[in-house]
N, C-alpha and C positions, 0 to 999 in steps of 0.2 A: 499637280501644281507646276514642275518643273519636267523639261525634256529632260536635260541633263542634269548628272547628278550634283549631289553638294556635298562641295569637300568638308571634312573634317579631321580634324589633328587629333590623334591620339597618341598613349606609349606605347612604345615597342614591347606586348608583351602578351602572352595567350591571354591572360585574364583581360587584360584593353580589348585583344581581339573579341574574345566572347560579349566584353559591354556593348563594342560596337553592334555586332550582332543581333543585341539586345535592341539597342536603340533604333535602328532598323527594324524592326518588329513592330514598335510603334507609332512610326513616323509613314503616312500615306505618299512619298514622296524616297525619291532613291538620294542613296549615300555612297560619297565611296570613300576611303581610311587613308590618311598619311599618317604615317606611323613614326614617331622622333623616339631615338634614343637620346632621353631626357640627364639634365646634371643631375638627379638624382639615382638616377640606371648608370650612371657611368662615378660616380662618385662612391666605393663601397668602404669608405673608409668611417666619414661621419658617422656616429650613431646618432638613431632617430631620436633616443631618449633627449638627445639634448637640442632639438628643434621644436620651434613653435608655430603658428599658421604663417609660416616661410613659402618661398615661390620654390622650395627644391624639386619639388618632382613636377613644375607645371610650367619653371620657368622659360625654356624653350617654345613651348608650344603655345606661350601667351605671344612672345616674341614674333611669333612665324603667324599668329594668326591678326597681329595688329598690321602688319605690314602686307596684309594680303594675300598670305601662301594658301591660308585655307580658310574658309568662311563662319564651320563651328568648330568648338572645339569639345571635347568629350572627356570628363574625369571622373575619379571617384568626388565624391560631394566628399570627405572626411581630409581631402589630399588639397581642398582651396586654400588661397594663402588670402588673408586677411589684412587690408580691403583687396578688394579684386583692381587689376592695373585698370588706370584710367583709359578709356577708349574700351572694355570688352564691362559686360556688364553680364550677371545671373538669367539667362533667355528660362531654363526651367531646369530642377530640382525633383526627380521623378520617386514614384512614392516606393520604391528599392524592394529589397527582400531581406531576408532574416538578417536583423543588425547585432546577433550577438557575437560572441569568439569562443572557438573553440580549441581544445588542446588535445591534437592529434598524439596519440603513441603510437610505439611500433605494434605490429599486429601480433596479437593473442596478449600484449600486455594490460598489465592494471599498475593503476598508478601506485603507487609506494612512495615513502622515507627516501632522501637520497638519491633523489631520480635528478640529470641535469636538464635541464627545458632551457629552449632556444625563445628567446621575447626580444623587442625591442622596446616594449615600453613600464615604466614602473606601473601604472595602474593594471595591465594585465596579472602581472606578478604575482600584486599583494591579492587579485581575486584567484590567481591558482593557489596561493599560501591557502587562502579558505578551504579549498576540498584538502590538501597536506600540508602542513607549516612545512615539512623538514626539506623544502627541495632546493635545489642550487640551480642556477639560473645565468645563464651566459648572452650575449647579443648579437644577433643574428640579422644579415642582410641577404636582400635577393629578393627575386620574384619567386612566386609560388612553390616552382618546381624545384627552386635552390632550396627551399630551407627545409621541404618534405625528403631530398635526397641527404641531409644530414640525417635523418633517424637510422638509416642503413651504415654510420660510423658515427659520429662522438656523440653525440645525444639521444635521451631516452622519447623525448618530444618537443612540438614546437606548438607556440600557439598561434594559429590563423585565424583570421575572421572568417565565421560561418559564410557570409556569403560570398566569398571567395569558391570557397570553397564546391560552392552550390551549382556557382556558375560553371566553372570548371569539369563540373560531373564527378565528383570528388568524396559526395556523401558515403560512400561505401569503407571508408577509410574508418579503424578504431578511435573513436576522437569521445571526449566529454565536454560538456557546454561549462565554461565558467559562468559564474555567478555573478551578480553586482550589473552596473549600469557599464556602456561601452562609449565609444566613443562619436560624440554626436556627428549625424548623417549616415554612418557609416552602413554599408550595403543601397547607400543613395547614388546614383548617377546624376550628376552636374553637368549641363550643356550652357557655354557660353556662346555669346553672338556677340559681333562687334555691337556699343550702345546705336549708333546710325542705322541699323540696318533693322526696319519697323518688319520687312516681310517676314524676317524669321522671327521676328521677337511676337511676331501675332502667330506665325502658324504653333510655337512650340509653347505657346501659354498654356495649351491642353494639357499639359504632359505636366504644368507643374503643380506640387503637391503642397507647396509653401502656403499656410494659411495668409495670403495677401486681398485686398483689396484691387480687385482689378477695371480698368475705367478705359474702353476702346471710343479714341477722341478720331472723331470723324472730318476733323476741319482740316483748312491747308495749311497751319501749322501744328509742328509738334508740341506738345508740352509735357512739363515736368510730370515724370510720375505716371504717364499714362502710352498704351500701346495705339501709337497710329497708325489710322489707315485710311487717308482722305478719299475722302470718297466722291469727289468733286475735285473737276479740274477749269481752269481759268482762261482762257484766249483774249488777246488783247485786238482790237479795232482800229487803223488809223484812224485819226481825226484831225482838223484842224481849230487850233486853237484860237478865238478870236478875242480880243481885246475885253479884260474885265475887272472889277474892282475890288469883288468879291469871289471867294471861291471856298465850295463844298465839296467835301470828301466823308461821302458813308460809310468808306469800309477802308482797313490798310490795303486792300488790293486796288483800289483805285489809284491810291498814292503810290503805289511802287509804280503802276501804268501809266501814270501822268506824264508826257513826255517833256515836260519845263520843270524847271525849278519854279517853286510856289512863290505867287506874291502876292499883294495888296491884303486885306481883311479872309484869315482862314478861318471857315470856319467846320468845326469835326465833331464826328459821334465819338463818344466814347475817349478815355485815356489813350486807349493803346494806339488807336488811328490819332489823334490828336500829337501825339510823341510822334508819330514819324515823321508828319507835317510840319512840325512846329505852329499850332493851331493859333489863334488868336482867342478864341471863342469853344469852348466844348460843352457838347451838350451830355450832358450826366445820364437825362435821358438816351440808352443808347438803339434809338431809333428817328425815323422819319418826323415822329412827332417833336421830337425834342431839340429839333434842328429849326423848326419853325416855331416854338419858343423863344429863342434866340433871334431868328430875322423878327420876332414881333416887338423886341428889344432895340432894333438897329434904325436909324434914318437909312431909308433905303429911295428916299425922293433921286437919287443924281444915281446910282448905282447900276452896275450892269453885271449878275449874279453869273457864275460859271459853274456847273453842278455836273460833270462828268462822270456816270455811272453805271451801272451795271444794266445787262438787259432784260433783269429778271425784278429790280427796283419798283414800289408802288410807287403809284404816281403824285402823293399826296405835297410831295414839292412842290412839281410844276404848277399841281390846279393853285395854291397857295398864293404861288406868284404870278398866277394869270389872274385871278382873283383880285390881286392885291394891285395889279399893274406894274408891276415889278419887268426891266427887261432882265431877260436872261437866255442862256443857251444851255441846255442839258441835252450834250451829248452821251449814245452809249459807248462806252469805254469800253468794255467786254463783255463777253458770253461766258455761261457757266454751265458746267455741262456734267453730270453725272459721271464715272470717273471710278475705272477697275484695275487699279494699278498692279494688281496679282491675287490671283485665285482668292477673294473672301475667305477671312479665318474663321474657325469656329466660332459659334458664340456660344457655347456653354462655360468656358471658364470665365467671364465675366462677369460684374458685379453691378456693374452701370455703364452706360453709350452715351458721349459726348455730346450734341448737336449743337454747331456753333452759328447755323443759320437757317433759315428755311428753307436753301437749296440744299443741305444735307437731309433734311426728313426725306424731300421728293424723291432723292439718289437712294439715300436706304430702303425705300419703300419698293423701287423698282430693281434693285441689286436682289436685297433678301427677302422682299414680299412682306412677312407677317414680322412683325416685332415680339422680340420673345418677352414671355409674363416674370422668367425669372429676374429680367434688371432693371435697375432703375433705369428711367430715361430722363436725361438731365436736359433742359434745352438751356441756351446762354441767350438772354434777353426776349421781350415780350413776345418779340413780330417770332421768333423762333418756338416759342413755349404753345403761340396758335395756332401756326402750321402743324404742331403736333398734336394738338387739340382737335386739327381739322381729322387725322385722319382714325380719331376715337378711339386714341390710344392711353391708355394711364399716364400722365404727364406730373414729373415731380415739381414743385416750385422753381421757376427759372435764377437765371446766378448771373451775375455781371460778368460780361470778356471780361 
């Protein structure tokens, strides 16, 4: 997918190193590591017990990847702060390894009465009180290797999370699994992406384990809630504009290529092309059909219709108004042209595919060939739901733009 690699922000710490590594493992495409020593590496004074889903151990590296230093970013999923900063959004949530905690001793030990255990958190605690009530219990900072080099002076043990542990190569250490439920995600890796940036957010949806609803929108806009990936791109035509009374717009792409401001009688498919224009006239119907609806509604005896549109458009305007004797000029406005803006992302994590016109079926169809049986395929209005229909595919009920 990519020549060069993609940056990502991590902590400064063998165990980041080892996630990195990790993630790199599953990603078909190369990484390379900026490594921040974070306010929470450099602060060892707060204890954790008295922090909630705060940005301490992420907050640098959300900073550094908003502003462009690196493109993802890489955490423990147990370490996000809650919501996530505006502008980076959850890209994927990977299905991790053993999420329980374990309580390392020193070697040849067994737990006992009286023993002091290094934690930072009460809910650990009260699950090592379960296997000994009688233990004392002190707070303890550092990355891995700090708080495993206290059991060689004041403590009898510490408790780490198992998959720390794992990762690290670490299993061989005397340790017991505490009991009880831990802390949610925890042994998850979290990979953020800024929310703008649709290529990663489509290549790294594979990877996430989040029971989501996933919906890959294929149109040239984004929208809420779904991963884009237009698969169609737009060119505009000069033209000249000649003198009219009335004026049609099919699509919002036409409206943004117009090159006047709109006047006399507008008239538009659809809300959303209607809203840009400031329409006179919208046809609910958001088709061809429903536009001549509307002119069978209008005095059009003195009128001279202007219909500038696409070059892919049925033609059931003009025969209307050649029919009807109507003058008009319908020029094409642009070309629409199938459209790979980067390497196609999987489609297995996906739930449903977008189609927001019938030049998106024809572009998927020659991009990916066979349309998969696991999703739904949603088309947005009729002349879209057909073209899907043409090409004998499972077609669900069409939905209004």
């Amino acid at each position: 997918m990519h020549s060069s690699p993609v940056s990502v922000g991590c902590r400064e710490s063998n165990l980041s190193k080892k996630q990195f590594l990790e993630l790199q493992s599953l990603l078909p495409f190369p990484l390379t590591p900026t490594y921040v020593t974070t306010h929470g590496d450099r602060d060892r004074k707060t204890p954790l017990r008295t922090l909630d889903k705060c940005d301490f151990f992420t907050r640098d590296i959300d900073q550094m990847q908003l502003r462009g230093a690196c493109r993802l970013s890489l955490h423990s999923a147990k370490d996000l702060t809650d919501p996530i900063p505006d502008g980076l959004t959850i890209a994927a949530s990977t299905a991790g390894i053993d999420s329980s905690d374990s309580l390392v001793l020193r070697d040849g030990e067994t737990l006992r009465p009286g023993m002091t255990i290094g934690s930072s958190s009460p809910r650990r605690e009260e699950a090592a009180r379960q296997l000994e009530p009688k233990l004392n219990f002190v707070d303890i900072r550092g990355v891995i290797e700090e708080r495993l080099a206290l059991l060689n002076s004041d403590l009898d043990g510490v408790v780490i999370a198992e998959a720390a542990l794992v990762r690290l190569g670490l299993t061989h250490l005397n340790r017991l699994t505490l009991p009880g439920d831990t802390t949610p995600l925890q042994g998850q890796l979290a990979i953020l992406a800024r929310a703008d940036d649709h290529e990663m957010l489509a290549h790294l949806s594979y990877l996430d384990s989040r029971p989501l609803h996933r919906t890959l929108n294929l149109g040239l806009d984004p929208r809420p809630n779904t991963i884009h990936y237009p698969i169609i791109h737009t060119t505009p035509r000069q033209i000249e504009i000649p003198p009219y009374t009335h004026l049609i717009f099919t699509s919002k792409t036409a409206v943004y290529y117009f090159p006047q401001e709109p006047i006399g009688t507008i008239i538009a498919v659809g809300q959303a092309t209607a809203a840009a224009c400031n329409a006179t006239h919208i046809a609910q119907n958001e088709c061809a059909e429903g536009i001549i609806d509307i002119l069978e509604t209008l005095d059009l005896a003195e009128a001279h219709i202007l219909w500038p549109h696409s070059a892919l458009s049925r033609p059931l305007i003009t025969d209307y108004l050649q029919k009807k004797g109507v003058r008009f000029d319908a020029p094409i406005l642009y070309d629409t042209y199938p459209h790979r803006p980067y390497a196609p992302p999987p489609l297995d994590p996906f739930d449903e595919i977008l189609f927001t016109s019938p030049s998106t079926v024809s572009a998927f169809k020659s991009l990916f060939g066979l349309f998969p049986d696991h999703c739904r395929l949603t088309p947005m209005g009729d002349q879209t739901a057909a073209a899907l229909r043409h090409t004998h595919c499972r077609v669900e009920k069409s939905v209004d733009a």
